[in-house]
Every structure is written in C-alpha cells, then in structure tokens.
N, C-alpha and C positions, 0 to 999 in steps of 0.2 A: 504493500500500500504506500499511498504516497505521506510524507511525513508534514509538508508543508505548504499549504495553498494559498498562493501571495495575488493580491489584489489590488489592484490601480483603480482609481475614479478619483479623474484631473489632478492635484496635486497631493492626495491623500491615498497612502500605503497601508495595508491590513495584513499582518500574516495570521494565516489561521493552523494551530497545530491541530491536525487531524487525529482524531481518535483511531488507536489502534485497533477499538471492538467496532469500530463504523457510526459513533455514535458525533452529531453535528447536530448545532443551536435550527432550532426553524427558521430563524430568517436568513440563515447560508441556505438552504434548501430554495426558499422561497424566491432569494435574490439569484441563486443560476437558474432555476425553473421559469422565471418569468419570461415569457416572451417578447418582454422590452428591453430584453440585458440581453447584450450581444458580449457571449464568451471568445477573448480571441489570445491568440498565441503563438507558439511556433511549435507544429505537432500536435494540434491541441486535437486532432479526431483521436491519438492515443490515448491524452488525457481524461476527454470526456466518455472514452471507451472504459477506462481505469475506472473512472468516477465511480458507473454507474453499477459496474462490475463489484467493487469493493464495498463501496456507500450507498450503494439503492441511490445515489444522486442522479437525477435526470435534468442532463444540459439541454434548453427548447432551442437554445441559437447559438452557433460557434460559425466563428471563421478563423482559419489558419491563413497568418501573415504571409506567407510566403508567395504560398499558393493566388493570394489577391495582389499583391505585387508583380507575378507573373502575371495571372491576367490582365493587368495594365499595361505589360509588354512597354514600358519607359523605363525599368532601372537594369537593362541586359539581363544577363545572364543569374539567374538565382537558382543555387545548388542545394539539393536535397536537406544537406546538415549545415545549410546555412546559419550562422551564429547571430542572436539577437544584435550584437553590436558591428558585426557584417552590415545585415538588414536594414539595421537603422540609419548608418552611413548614407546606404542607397537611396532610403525612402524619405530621409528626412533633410538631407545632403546637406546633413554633419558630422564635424567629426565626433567622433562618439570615442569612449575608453573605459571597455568595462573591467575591470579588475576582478577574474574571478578568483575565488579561494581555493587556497592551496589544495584541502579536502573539500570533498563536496557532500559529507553527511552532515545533514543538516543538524544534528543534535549527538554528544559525544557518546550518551550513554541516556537510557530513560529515566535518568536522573536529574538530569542535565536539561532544564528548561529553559537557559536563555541563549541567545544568542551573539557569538561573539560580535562587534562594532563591523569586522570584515565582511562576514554574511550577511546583515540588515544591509547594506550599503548594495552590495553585489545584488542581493534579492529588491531592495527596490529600486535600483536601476534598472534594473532587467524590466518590471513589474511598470515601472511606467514608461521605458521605452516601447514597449508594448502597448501601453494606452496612446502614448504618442503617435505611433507610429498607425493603429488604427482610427482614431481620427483623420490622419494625411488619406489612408486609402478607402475608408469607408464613406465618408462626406464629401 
C-alpha cells in the first residue's frame, strides 16, 4: 500500500498518512470521489488503480500529466518515466530543481511519524508542481 498521499490545491500542501488497515477520514473519500476534483499526476491510472484496490477509494476523474502534455503535441518528445521536474520544465518552461531524497521510504520505521525537513520539501514540490502544471494543460 501506499504510505503517503500528498495533495496540492493552489498554494496549500496536505500529506495524508494512509492507514495501513485501509482505514481514511470521509472527507479524503468524499474529496477524490467527487466528480468536480480532477485527480492528476504522473502514472496516476497506477495510483488510482492502487487506490481502489487497497482502500475501496474510488477516483470519479484523473488525468495523467504526461499523457495530456503529449496530447498537446507543443512540449516534443515526453518519455514514459518522465520525471515531474523533466515535465515541468516542459510544460511550465521553467527551470524547475527538484531535490529528491537520498531514501525514498517515506517513514523510517512505524514508529516514526514525522517527516524529515528533506521529504516535506521534495513531497510538496512534486505535489504542486503537479497542481501547477495541471492548470497550464487542463485550462
């Protein structure tokens, strides 16, 4: 399962730690379920395939960045494992610098609830270069 589910809406960052037994607040249900919240990502049919799979979460709308940036056919070439700050270069045509962390498990041990300064930082760059970046191609 996934351990962390981070969330952009314009300049405000959420990370949500997921329950190991699948267990999440209603209004995280409520807010990917709704049909006016458009889930978007890079790979996100994985995600919302994981979601729904793990969590009973059902995503009503997603679009993966990638794939809508190619269909614009204005940023070249966009490759499968394209990296969020690849993408965002492209789509936002800036320079972008995502500094990912060294490890990438999200928590050291299930003891271990906070997270270090490096991964909030990493995680909402990502989180709203994403938001960013769907605005540019969805509006």
């Amino acid at each position: 399962p996934f351990e962390l589910l981070q969330i952009c809406v314009d300049n405000h960052c959420l990370f949500y730690d997921l329950d190991r037994y699948g267990k999440y607040p209603l209004f995280l249900w409520k807010l990917l379920s709704d049909n006016k919240t458009i889930v978007v990502g890079l790979g996100i049919e994985q995600v919302v395939k994981k979601l729904e799979k793990d969590y009973n979460m059902k995503i009503s709308k997603w679009v993966d960045l990638r794939d809508k940036a190619r269909e614009m056919a204005t940023f070249g070439e966009i490759a499968n494992n394209c990296s969020v700050e690849k993408l965002a270069n492209k789509v936002l045509g800036e320079e972008w610098h995502v500094n990912k962390p060294s490890t990438m498990e999200w928590f050291n041990s299930q003891y271990d609830c906070l997270l270090s300064d490096e991964k909030v930082k990493f995680g909402s760059l990502e989180a709203f270069l994403a938001y960013r970046m769907a605005i540019h191609l969805l509006l």
